[in-house]
C-alpha positions as CSV (number, residue, x, y, z in Angstrom):
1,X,8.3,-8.1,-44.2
2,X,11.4,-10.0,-43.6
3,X,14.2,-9.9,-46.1
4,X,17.2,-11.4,-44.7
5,X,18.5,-14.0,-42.1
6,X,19.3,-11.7,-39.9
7,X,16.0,-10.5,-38.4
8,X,14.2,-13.8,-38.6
9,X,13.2,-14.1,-35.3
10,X,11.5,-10.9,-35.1
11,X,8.6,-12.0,-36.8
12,X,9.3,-15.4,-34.9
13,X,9.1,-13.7,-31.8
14,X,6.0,-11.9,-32.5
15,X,4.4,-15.0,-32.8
16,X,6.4,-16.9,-29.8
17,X,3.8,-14.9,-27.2
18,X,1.5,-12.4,-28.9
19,X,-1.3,-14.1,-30.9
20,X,-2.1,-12.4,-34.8
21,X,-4.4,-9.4,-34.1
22,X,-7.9,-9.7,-35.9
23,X,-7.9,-14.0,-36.2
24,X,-11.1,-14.0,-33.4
25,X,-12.3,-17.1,-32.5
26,X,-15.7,-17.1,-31.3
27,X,-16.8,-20.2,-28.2
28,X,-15.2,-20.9,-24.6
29,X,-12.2,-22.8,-24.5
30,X,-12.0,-26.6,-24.3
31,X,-9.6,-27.4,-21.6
32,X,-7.3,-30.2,-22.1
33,X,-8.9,-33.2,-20.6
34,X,-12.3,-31.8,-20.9
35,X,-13.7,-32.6,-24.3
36,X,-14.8,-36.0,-24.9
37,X,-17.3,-36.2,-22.0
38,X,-20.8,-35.2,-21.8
39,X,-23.6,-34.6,-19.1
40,X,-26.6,-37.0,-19.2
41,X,-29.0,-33.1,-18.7
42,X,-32.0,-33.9,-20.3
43,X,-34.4,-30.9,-22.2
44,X,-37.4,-30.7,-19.8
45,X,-38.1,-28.9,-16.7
46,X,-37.0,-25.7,-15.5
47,X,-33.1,-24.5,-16.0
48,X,-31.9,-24.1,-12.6
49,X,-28.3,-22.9,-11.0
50,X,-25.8,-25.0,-9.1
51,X,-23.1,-23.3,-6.5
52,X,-20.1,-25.1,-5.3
53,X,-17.3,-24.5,-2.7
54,X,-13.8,-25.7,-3.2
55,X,-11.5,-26.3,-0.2
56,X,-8.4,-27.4,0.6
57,X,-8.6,-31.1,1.6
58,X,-7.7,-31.8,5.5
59,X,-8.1,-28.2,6.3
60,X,-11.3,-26.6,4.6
61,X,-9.8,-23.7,3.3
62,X,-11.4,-21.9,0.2
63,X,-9.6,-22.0,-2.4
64,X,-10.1,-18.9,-4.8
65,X,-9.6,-18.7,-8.7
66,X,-9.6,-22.6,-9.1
67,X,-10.7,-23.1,-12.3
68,X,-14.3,-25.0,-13.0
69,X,-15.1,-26.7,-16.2
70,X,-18.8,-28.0,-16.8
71,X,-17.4,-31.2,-18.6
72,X,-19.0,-31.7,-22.1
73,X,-20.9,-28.6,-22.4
74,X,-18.4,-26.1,-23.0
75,X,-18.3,-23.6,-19.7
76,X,-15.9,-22.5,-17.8
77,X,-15.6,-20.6,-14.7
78,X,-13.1,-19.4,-11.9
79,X,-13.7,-19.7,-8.1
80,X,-13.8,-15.8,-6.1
81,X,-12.1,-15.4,-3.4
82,X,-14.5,-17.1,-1.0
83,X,-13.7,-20.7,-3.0
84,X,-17.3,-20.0,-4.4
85,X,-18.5,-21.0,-7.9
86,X,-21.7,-21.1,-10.1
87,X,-23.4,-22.0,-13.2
88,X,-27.1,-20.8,-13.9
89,X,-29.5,-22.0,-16.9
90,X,-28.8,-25.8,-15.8
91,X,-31.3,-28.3,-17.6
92,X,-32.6,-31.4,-15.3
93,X,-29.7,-34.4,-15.1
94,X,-26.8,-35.5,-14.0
95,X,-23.9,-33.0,-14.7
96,X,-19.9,-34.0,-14.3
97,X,-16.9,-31.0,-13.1
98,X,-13.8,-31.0,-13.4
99,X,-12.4,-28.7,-11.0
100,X,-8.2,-27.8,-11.2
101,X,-6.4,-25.1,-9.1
102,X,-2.4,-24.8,-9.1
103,X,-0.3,-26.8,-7.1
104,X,-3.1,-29.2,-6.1
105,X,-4.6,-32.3,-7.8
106,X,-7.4,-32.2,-9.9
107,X,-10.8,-33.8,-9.2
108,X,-14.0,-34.9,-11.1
109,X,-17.2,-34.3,-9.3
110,X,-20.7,-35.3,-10.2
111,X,-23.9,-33.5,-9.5
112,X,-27.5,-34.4,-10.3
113,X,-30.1,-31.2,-11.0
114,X,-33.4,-31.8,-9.8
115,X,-36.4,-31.1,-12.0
116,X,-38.2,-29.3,-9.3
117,X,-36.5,-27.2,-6.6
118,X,-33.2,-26.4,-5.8
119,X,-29.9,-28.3,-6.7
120,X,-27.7,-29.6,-3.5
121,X,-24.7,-27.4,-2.5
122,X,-21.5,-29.0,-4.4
123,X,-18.6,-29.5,-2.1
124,X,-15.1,-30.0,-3.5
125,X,-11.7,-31.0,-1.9
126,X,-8.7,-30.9,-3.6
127,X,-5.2,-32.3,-2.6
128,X,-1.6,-30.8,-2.2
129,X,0.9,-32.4,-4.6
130,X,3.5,-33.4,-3.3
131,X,7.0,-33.6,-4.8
132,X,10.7,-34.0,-4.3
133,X,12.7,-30.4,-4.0
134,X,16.3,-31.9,-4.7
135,X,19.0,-29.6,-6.0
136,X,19.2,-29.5,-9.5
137,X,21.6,-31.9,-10.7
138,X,22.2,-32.4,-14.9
139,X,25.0,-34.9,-16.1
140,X,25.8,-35.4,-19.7
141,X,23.9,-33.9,-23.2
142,X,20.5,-34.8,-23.2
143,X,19.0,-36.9,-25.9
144,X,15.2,-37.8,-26.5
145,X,14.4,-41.4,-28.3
146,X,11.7,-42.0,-25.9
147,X,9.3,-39.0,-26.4
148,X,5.4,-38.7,-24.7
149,X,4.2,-37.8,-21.5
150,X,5.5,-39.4,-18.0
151,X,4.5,-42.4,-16.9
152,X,3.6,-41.5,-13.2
153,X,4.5,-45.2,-12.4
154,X,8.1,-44.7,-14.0
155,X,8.5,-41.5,-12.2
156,X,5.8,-39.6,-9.9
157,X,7.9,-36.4,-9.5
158,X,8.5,-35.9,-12.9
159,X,4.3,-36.4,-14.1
160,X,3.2,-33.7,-11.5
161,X,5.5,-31.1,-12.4
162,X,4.7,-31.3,-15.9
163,X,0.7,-32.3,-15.6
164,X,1.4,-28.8,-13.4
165,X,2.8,-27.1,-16.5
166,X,-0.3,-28.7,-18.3
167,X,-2.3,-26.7,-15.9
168,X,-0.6,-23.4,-16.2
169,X,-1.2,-23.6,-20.0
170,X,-4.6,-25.0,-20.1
171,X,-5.8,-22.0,-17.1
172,X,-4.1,-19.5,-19.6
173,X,-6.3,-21.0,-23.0
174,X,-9.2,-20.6,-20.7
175,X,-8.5,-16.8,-19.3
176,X,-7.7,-16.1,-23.0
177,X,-10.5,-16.8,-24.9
178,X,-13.2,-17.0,-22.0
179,X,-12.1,-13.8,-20.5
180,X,-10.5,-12.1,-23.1
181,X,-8.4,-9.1,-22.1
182,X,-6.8,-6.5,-24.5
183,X,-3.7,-5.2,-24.3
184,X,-0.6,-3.5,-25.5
185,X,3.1,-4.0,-26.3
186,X,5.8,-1.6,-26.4
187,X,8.6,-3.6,-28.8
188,X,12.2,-2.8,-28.4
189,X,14.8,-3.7,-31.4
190,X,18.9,-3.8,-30.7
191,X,22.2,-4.9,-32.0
192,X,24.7,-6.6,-30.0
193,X,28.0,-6.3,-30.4
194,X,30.7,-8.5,-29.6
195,X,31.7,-6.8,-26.7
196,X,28.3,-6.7,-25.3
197,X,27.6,-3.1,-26.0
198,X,24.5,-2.6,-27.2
199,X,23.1,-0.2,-30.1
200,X,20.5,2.0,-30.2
201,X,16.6,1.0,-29.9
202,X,14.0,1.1,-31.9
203,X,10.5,1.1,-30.3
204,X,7.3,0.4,-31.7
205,X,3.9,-0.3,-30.3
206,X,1.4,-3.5,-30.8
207,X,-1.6,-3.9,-29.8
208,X,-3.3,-7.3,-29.1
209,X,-6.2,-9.4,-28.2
210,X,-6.0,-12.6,-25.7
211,X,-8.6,-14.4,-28.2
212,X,-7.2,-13.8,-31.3
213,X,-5.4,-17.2,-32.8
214,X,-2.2,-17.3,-34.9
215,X,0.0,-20.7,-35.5
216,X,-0.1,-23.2,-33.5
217,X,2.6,-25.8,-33.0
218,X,2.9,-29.1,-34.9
219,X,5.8,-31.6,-35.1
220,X,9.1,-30.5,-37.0
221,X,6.9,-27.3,-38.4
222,X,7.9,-24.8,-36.3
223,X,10.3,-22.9,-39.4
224,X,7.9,-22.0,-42.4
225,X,9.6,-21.0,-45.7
226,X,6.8,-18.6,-47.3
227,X,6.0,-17.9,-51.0
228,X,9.1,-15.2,-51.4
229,X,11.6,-17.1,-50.2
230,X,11.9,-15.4,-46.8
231,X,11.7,-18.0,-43.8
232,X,9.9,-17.4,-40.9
233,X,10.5,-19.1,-37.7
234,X,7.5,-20.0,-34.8
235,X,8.5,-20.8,-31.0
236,X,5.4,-22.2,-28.9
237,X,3.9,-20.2,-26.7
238,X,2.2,-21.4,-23.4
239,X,-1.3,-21.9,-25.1
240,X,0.7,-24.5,-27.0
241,X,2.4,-26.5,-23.9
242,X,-1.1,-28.4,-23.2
243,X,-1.4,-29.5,-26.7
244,X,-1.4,-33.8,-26.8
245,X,0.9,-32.7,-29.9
246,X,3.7,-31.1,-28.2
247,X,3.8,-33.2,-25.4
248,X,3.5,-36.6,-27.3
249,X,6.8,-35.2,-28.9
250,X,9.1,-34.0,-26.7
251,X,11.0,-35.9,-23.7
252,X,10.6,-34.3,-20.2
253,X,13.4,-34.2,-17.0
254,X,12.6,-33.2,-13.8
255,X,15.6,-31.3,-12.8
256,X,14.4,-30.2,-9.1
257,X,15.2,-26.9,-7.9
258,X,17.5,-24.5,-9.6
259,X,18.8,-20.9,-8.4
260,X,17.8,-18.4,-10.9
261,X,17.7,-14.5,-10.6
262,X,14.0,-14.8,-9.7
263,X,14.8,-17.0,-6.8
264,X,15.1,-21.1,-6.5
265,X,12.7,-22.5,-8.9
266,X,11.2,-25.8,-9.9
267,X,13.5,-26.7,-13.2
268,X,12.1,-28.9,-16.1
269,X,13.8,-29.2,-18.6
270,X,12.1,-30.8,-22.6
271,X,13.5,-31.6,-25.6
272,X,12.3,-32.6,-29.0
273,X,12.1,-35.5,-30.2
274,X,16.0,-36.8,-31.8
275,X,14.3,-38.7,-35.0
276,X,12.6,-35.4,-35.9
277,X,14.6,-34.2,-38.9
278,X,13.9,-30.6,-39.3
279,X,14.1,-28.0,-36.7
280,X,11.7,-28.0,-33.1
281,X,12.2,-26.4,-29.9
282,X,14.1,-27.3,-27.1
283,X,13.8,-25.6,-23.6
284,X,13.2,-25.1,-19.7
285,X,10.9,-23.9,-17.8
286,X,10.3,-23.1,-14.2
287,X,8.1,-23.0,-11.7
288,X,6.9,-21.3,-8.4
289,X,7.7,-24.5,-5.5
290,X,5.1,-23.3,-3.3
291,X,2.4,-22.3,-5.9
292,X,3.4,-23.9,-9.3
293,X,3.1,-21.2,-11.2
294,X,5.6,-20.7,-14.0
295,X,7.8,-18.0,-13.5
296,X,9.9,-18.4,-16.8
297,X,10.4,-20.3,-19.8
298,X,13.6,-20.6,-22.0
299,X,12.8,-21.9,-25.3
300,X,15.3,-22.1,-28.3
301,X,15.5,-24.2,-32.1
302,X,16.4,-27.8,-31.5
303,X,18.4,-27.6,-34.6
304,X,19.9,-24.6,-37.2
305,X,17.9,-23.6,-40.6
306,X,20.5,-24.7,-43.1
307,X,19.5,-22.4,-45.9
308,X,20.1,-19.5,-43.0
309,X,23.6,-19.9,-42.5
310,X,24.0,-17.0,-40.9
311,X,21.9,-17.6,-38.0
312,X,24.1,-19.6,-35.1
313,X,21.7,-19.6,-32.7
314,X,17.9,-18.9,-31.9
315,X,17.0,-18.2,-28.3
316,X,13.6,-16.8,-26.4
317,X,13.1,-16.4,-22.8
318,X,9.7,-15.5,-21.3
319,X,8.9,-13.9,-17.6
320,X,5.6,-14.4,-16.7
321,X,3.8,-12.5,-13.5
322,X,0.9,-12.9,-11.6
323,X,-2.3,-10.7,-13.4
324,X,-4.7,-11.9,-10.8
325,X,-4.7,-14.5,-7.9
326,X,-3.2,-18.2,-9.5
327,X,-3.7,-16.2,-12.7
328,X,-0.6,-15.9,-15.1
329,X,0.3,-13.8,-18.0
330,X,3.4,-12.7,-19.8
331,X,5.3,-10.1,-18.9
332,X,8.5,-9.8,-20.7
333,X,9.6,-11.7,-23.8
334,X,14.0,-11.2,-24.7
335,X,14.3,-12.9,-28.3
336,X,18.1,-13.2,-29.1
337,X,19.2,-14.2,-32.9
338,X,22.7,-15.0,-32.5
339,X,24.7,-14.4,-35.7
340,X,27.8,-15.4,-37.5
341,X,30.3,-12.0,-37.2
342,X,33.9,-10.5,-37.7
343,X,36.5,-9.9,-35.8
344,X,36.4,-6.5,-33.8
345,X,34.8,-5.5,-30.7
346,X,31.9,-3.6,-32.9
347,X,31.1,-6.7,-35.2
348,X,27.2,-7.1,-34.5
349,X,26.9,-10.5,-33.0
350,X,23.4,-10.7,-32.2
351,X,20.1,-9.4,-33.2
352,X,17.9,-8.8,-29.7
353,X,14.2,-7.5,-29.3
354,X,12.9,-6.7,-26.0
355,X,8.8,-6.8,-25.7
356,X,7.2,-5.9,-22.7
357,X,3.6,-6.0,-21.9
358,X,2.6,-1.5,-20.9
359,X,-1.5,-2.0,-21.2
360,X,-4.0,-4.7,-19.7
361,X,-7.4,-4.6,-20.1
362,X,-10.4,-7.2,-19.2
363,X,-12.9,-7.0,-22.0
364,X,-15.6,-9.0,-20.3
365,X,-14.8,-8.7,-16.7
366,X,-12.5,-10.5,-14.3
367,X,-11.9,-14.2,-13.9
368,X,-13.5,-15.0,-10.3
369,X,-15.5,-11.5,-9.8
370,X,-18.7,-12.2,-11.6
371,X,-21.9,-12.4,-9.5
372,X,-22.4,-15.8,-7.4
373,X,-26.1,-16.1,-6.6
């Protein structure tokens, strides 16, 4: 339980990436995008399976661990590494996919399953996107007093870098809860002193579920005061940056590439939304040029708690890797609660926690492995 200012964001960072243990939530994901629509299948006949290929447009290449959603009936599934798909137990009708890999541009495709014999081979292309790779170049404090999603008329660069982003997080919802995966989380806790030294750690262990659901973010509500007084505060976590909520209130900028430590790395930058009057998030993320993957993400509080005077500053930053081909996951998570301090080289300045993923395991096998008929 959390008793003071100063370790608010331990708690907040538990629930920045790892989801509450035990919260189970039964069903496939709905991909953004996806609900809404329906197939026309009818009830009669004999359930039948459909494969697909997807390729590369221009070149035929297969394309492995795109991600394939049956629109309107709730399935998802992941090309192997042949650009092969399938879904079996298919009534008669007319069926609609909606097919997305990384770094390419999605595509709807429509199929029609016969009542008697076999369904026709589905063939799908999908498209490079293609976008400007200017140095980064920011000028000025930001603001946001236009918040939503980009206009891909206004600016085309800046609506496929963050309908990429879209994808990252709507491929993780789906890995998540359709092939959930268990794993463990070896927590470290620090001060930090002005000076920079650190203090000893303390370590403990969590242990997690991909399909487990905790908070979920919502305008201005990201710092909860509970029952006893204590404040707790929430960062989004990718799940959340696919949400029509978050991304109707923050404003985006396209920042092209930026050296970091990982490399040079697509930069975009969000912020919340300036009319909302109690704190948000604010942050950066980036992404992989060549496969659109994100690499990091720097989130931070838009604004300070005021009843937590203590606390100066609030600041996450989460490196993602690669679990399986286009498939991402996080890998390390640094949460930093920057505090107000004396004078003296030993005055703790900052309250840091250090998680990092030690354990993986798939619970119902592997995104792109399963059996293709």
């Amino acid at each position: 339980m959390i008793r003071s200012s100063r370790p608010v964001w331990l708690l907040a960072l538990l629930l920045l990436v790892f989801p509450q243990f035990g919260v189970a939530q039964g069903g496939a994901a709905q991909g953004a995008g996806v609900s809404g629509a329906s197939s026309t299948a009818g009830t009669a006949g004999t359930a039948g399976t459909v494969i697909g290929d997807v390729v590369m447009l221009g070149t035929g290449t297969p394309l492995d661990h795109a991600m394939v959603s049956l629109v309107g009936g709730g399935r998802q599934t992941f090309t192997n590494d042949r650009g092969v798909f399938a879904f079996t137990q298919l009534a008669p009708g007319t069926y609609h996919l909606r097919v997305v890999h990384l770094g390419f541009t999605p595509t709807l495709v429509d199929f029609v399953m016969p009542a008697t014999g076999a369904a026709p081979r589905v063939r799908v292309e999908l498209a490079r996107v293609s976008v400007r790779l200017a140095t980064v170049k920011i000028s000025g404090k930001p603001t946001c007093s236009n918040p939503g999603r980009p206009d891909p008329a206004l600016n085309h660069d800046l609506f496929e870098v963050v309908q990429q982003v879209r994808f990252n997080a709507e491929q993780f919802q789906v890995v998540s809860d359709s092939f959930p995966f268990a794993y463990s989380v070896q927590r470290a806790r620090r001060e930090v002193h002005a000076d920079d030294a650190r203090g000893p750690s303390v370590y403990d262990t969590l242990h997690m579920r991909s399909d487990a659901h905790g908070w979920e973010y919502k305008m201005g509500d990201v710092v909860e005061r509970e029952r006893n007084g204590h404040y707790v505060m929430h960062l989004p976590t990718l799940r959340d940056f696919a949400g029509i909520e978050f991304l109707n209130n923050h404003c985006f900028q396209y920042a092209g590439l930026d050296s970091t430590k990982e490399g040079m790395l697509l930069r975009i930058d969000f912020r919340a939304d300036d009319q909302i009057r109690t704190p948000d998030v604010n942050g950066t993320i980036y992404l992989d040029p060549k496969t659109y993957q994100i690499r990091l993400a720097d989130l931070q509080l838009s604004k300070l708690v005021a009843e937590v005077r203590e606390i100066t500053a609030v600041k996450v930053r989460t490196i993602f890797r690669e679990l399986a081909p286009n498939i991402i996951v996080f890998d390390r998570v640094i949460g930093t609660n920057e505090i107000k301090h004396g004078w003296g080289s030993w005055a703790v300045a900052a309250i840091e926690e250090d998680q990092r993923m030690m354990r993986f395991e798939w619970l119902q096998g592997e995104p792109g492995k399963g059996p293709v008929p």
